[in-house]
LUMNU-630254 format. One line per field, with one value per residue: residue number from 1; x, z, y of N, C-alpha, C, CB in turn. Coordinates in steps of 0.2 Angstrom, whole numbers, plus 5000, padded with zeros to 4 digits. Last residue first. Glycine has a CB too. Layout:
N
i <- c(NUM  ...)
n.xx <- c(X  ...)
n.zz <- c(Z  ...)
n.yy <- c(Y  ...)
ca.xx <- c(X  ...)
ca.zz <- c(Z  ...)
ca.yy <- c(Y  ...)
c.xx <- c(X  ...)
c.zz <- c(Z  ...)
c.yy <- c(Y  ...)
cb.xx <- c(X  ...)
cb.zz <- c(Z  ...)
cb.yy <- c(Y  ...)
END
This chain:
164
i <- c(164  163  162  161  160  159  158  157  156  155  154  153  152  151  150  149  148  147  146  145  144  143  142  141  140  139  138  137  136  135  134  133  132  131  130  129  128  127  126  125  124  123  122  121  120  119  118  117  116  115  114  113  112  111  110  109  108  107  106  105  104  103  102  101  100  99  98  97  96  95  94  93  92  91  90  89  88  87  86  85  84  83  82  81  80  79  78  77  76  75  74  73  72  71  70  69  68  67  66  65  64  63  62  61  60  59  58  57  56  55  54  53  52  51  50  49  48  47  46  45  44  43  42  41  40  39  38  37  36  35  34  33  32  31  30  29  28  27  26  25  24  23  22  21  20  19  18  17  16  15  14  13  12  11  10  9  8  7  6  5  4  3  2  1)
n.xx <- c(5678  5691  5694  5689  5676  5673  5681  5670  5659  5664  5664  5652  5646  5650  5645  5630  5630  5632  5618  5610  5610  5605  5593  5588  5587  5578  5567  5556  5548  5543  5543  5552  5553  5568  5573  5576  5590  5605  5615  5632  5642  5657  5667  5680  5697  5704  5698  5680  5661  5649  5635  5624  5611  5599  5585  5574  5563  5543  5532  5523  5516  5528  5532  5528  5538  5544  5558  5567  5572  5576  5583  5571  5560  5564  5568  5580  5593  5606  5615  5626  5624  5607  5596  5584  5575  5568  5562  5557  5561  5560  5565  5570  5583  5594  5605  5606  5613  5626  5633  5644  5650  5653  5663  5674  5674  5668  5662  5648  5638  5625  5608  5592  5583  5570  5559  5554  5544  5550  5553  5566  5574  5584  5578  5573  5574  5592  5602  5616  5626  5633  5642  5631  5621  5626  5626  5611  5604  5615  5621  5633  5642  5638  5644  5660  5662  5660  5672  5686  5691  5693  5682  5679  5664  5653  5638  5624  5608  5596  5589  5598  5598  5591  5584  5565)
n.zz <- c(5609  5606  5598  5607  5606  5593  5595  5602  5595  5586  5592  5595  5584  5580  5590  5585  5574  5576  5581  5571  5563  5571  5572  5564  5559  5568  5564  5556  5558  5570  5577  5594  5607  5607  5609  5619  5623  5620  5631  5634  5644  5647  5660  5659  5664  5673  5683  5680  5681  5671  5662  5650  5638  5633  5625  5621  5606  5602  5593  5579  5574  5566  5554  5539  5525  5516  5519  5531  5545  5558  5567  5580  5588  5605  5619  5630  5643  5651  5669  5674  5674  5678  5669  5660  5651  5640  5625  5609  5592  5576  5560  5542  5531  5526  5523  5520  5512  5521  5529  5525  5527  5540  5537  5531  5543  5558  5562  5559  5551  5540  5547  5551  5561  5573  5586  5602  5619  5633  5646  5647  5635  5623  5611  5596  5584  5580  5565  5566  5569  5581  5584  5582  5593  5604  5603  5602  5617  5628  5632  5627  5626  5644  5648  5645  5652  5665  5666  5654  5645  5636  5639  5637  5634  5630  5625  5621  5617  5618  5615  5613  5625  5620  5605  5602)
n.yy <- c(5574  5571  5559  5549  5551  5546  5530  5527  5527  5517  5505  5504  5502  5489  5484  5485  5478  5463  5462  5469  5458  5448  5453  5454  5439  5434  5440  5439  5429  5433  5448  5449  5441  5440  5453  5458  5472  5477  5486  5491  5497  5504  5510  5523  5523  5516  5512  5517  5520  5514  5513  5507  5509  5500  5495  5484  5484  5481  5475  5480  5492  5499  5495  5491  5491  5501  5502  5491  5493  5491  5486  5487  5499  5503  5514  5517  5523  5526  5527  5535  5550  5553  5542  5539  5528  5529  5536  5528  5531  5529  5532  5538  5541  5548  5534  5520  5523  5528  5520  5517  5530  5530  5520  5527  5541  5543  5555  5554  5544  5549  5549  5546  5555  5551  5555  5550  5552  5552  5543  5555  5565  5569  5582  5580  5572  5569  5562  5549  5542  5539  5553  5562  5557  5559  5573  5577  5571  5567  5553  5549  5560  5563  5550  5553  5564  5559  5547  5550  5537  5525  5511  5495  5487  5475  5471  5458  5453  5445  5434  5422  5412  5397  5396  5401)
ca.xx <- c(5672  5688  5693  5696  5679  5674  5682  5678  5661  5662  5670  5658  5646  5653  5649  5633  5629  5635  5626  5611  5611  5611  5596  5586  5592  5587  5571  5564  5552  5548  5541  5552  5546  5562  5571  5568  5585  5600  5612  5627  5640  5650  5665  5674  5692  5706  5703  5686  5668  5655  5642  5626  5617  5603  5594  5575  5566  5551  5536  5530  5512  5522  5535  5527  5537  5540  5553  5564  5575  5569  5582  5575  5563  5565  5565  5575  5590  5604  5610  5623  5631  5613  5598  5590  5578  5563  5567  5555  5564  5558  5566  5567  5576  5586  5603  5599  5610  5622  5626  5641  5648  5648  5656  5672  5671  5673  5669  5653  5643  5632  5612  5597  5582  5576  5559  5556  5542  5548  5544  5563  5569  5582  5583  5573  5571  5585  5598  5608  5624  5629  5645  5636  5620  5625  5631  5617  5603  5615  5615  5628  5641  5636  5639  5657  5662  5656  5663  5680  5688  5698  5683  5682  5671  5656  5643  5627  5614  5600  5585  5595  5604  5595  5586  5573)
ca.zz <- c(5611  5608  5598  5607  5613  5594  5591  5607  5601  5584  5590  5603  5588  5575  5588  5593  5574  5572  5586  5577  5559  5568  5580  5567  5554  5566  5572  5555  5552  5568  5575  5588  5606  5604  5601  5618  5623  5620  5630  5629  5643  5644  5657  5660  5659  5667  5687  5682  5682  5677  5666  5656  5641  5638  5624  5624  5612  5603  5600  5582  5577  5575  5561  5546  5531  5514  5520  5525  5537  5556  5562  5579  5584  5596  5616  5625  5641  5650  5665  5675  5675  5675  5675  5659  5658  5647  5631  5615  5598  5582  5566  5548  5532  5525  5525  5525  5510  5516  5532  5524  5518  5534  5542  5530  5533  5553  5567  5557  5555  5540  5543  5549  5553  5571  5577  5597  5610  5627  5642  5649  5641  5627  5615  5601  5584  5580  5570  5569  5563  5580  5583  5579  5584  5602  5603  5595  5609  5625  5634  5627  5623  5637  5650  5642  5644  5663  5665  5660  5644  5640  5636  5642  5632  5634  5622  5626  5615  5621  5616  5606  5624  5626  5612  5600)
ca.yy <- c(5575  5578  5565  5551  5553  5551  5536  5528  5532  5524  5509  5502  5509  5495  5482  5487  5485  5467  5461  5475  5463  5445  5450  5459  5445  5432  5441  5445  5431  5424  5442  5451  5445  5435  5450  5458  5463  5476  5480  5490  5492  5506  5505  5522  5525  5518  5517  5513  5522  5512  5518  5508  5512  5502  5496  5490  5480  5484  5476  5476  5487  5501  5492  5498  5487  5498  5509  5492  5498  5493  5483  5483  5493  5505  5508  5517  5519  5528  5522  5528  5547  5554  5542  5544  5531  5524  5535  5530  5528  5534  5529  5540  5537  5550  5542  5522  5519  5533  5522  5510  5529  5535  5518  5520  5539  5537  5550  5563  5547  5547  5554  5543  5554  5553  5554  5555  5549  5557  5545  5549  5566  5564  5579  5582  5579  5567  5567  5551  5543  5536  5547  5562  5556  5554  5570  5578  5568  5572  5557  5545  5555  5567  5553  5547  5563  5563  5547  5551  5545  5528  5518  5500  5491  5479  5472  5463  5457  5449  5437  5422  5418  5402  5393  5401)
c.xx <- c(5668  5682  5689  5699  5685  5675  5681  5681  5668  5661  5669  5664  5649  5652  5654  5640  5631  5636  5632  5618  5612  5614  5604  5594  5592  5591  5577  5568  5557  5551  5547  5547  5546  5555  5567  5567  5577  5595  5607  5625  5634  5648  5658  5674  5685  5702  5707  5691  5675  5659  5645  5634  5619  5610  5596  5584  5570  5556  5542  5530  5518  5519  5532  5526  5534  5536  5547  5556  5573  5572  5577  5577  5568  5562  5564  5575  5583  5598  5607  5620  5630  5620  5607  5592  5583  5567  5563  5560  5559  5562  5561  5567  5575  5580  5596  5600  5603  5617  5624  5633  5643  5645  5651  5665  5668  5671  5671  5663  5647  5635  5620  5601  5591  5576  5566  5558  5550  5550  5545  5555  5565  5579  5581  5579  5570  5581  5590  5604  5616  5628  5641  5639  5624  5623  5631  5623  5609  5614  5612  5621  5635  5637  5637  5649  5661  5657  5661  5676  5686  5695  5689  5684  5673  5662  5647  5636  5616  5606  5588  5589  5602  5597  5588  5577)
c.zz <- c(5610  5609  5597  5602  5613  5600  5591  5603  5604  5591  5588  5599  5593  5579  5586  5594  5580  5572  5583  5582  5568  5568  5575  5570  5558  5563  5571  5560  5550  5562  5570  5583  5597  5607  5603  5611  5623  5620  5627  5628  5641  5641  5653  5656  5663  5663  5679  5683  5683  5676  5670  5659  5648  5639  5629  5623  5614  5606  5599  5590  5580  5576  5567  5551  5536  5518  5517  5525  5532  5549  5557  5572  5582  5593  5609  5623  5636  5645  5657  5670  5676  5676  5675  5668  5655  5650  5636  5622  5603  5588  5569  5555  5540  5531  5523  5524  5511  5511  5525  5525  5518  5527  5539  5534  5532  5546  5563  5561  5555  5547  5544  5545  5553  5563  5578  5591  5605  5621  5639  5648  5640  5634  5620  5607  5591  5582  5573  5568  5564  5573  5582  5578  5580  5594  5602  5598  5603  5617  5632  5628  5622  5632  5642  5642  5640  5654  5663  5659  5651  5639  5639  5637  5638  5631  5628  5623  5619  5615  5619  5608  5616  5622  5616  5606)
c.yy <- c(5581  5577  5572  5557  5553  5555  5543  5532  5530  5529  5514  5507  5508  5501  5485  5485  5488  5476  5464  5470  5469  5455  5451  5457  5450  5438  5438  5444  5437  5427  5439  5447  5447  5437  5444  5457  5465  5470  5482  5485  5494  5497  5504  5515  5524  5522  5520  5516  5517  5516  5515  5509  5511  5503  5500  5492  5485  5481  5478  5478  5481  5495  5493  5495  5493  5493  5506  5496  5498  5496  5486  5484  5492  5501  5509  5512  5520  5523  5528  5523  5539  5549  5545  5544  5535  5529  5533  5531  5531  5528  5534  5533  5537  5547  5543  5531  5518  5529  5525  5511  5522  5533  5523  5519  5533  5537  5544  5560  5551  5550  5551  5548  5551  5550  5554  5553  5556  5551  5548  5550  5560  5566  5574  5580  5581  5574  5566  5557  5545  5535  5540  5557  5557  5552  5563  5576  5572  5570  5563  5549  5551  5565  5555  5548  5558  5564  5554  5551  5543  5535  5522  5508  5494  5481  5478  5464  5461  5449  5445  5431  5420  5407  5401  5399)
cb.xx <- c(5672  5689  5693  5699  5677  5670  5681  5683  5656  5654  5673  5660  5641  5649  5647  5628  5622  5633  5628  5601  5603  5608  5594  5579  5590  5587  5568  5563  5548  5541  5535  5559  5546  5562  5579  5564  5585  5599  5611  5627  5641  5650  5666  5669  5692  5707  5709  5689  5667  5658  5640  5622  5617  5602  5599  5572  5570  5551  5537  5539  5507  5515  5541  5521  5543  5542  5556  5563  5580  5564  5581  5574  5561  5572  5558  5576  5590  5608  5600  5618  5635  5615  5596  5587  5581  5564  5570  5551  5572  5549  5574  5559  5576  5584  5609  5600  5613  5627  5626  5645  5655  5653  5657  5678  5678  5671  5667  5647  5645  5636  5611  5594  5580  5583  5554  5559  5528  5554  5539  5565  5563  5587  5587  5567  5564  5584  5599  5608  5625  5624  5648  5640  5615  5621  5635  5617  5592  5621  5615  5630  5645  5639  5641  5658  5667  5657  5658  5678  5679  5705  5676  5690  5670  5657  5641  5626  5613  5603  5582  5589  5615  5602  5594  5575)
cb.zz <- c(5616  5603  5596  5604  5618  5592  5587  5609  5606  5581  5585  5605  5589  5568  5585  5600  5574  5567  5586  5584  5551  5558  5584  5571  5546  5559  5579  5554  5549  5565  5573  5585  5612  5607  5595  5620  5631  5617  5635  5624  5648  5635  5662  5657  5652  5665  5695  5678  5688  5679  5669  5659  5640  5642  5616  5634  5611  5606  5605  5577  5571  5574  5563  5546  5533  5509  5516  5522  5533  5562  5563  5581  5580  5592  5619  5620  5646  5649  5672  5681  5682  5675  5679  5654  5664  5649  5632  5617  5599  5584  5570  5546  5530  5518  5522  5535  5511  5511  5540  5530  5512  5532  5550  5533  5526  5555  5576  5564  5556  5533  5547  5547  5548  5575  5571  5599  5606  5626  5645  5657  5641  5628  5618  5603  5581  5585  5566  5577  5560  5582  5588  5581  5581  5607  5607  5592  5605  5626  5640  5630  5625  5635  5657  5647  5641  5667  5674  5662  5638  5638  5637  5648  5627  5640  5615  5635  5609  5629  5620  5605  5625  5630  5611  5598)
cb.yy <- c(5572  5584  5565  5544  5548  5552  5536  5521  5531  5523  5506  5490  5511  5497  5481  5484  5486  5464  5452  5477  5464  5439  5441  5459  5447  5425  5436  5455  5432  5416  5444  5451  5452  5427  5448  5464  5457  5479  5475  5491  5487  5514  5501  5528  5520  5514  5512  5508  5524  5506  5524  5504  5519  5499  5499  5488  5472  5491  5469  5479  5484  5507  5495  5503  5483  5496  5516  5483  5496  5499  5475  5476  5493  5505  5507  5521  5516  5531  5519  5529  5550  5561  5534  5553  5525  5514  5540  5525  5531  5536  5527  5542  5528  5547  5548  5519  5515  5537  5529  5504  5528  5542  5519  5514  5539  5530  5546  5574  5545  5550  5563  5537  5563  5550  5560  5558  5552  5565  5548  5548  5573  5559  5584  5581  5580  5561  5574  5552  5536  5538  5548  5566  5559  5552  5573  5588  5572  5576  5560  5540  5552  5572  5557  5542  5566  5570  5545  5556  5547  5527  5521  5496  5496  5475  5475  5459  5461  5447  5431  5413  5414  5399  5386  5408)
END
């Protein structure tokens, strides 16, 4: 695939403090509140974990675009948890149809990462390693999470603007 076909990156400036930016993102039930998530554990770097896809609890319209997937399972790997900085896991991509088994796929990584400003916090979301994806879902993978990291740039500022 050409250039730039291999990343997804998405910057915001958040009007919160790092530390409630932090927790937002680091703390598995507050990242799935505003995600759409639960999962079964909490984030510890090298921990394998399962989540179950559930409606965001910070925007109806978006709740109701998830209840299609509610139910359906994921896992995620965490790589790093470095507090106030980095946060980061490994997934599949796109992974929806309950009739496809994605383990044998390469994953691609997503990274939470923190700056402090003199306004907020700066969260910058990347993910890459779709052209390792295979040929036949990597566009729509890719297409379907540029759109997705997107919607959750908005979903957490929402729920940091309320109350966290």
């Amino acid at each position: 695939m050409a250039a730039g076909t291999d990343r997804i990156e998405k910057r915001a400036l958040l009007r919160a403090p790092l530390e409630l930016v932090w927790h937002a993102i680091s703390d598995a039930q507050a990242f799935g509140s505003w995600f759409g998530v639960r999962f079964d554990g909490s984030f510890v770097a090298g921990k394998h974990l399962g989540g179950t896809v559930v409606p965001t609890s910070v925007d109806p319209e978006v709740a109701e675009s998830q209840r299609p997937y509610e139910g359906r399972r994921f896992d995620i790997t965490v790589d790093r948890v470095e507090p106030m900085r980095r946060f980061s896991f490994h997934w599949h991509p796109y992974a929806v149809d309950p009739e496809t088994d994605y383990t044998k796929e390469p994953t691609t990584l997503v990274a939470f990462q923190l700056e402090e400003s003199p306004d907020g916090t700066i969260l910058t979301i990347t993910e890459s390693g779709f052209d390792r994806v295979p040929l036949p879902r990597r566009a729509e993978a890719f297409e379907m999470n540029e759109r997705g990291w997107q919607a959750q740039i908005t979903l957490i500022e929402k729920y940091l603007a309320h109350g966290a």
